[in-house]
C-alpha positions as CSV (number, residue, x, y, z in Angstrom):
1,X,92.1,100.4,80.5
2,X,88.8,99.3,80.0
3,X,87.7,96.0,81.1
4,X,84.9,93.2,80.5
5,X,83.7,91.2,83.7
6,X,81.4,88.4,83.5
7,X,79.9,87.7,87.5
8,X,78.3,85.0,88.8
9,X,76.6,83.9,91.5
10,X,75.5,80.5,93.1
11,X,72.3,81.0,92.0
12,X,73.7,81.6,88.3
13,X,75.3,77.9,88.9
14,X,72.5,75.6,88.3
15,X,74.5,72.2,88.4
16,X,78.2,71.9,88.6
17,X,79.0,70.1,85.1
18,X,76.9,72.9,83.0
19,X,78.4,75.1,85.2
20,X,81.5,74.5,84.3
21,X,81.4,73.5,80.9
22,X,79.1,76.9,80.9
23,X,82.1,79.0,82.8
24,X,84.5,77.4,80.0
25,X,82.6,78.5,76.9
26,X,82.3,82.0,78.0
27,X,86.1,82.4,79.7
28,X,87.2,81.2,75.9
29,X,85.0,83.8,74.1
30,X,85.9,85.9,76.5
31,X,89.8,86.0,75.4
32,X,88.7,86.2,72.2
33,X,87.1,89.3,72.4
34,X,90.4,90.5,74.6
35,X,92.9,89.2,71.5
36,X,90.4,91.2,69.1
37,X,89.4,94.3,71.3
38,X,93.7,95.4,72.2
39,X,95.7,95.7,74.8
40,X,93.7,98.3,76.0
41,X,91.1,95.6,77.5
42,X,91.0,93.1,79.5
43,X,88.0,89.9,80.1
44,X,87.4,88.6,83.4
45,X,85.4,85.8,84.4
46,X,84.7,86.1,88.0
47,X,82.4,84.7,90.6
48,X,80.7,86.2,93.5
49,X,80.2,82.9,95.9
50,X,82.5,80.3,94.9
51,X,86.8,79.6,94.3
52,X,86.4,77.5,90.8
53,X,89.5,75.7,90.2
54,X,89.9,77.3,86.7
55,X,92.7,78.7,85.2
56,X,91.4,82.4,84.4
57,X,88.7,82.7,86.5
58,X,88.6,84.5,89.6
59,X,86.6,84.6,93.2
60,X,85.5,88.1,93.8
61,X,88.0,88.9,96.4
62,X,90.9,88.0,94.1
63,X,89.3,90.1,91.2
64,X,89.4,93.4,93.8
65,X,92.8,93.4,94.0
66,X,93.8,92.9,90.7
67,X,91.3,95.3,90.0
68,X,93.1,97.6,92.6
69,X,96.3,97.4,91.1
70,X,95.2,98.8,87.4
């Protein structure tokens, strides 16, 4: 399985509205390239400093583990 993982860190998350609104854009084009690309793949959206309350996103620590279990 090959995967696609988008990281960020604070310093990536200039104010908390782009941020998010940023985050948003790019976890939707991100499942779009995972419908088109198979069930072979998978997108991630995960950040290196911060929890963001977003469905499909992930803190690094949570990412590890799922990454673990593949």
């Amino acid at each position: 399985m090959v995967s696609s993982l988008s990281l960020y860190n604070q310093r990536d998350m200039r104010t908390a509205g782009k941020a998010h609104s940023e985050a948003l854009s790019k976890l939707h084009l991100g499942r779009a390239w995972q419908e088109q690309a198979g069930p072979g793949y998978r997108y991630f959206l995960v950040f290196q400093d911060k929890d963001i309350s977003m469905t499909g996103a992930y803190p690094m620590s949570e990412f590890l583990k799922i990454l673990a279990e593949l």
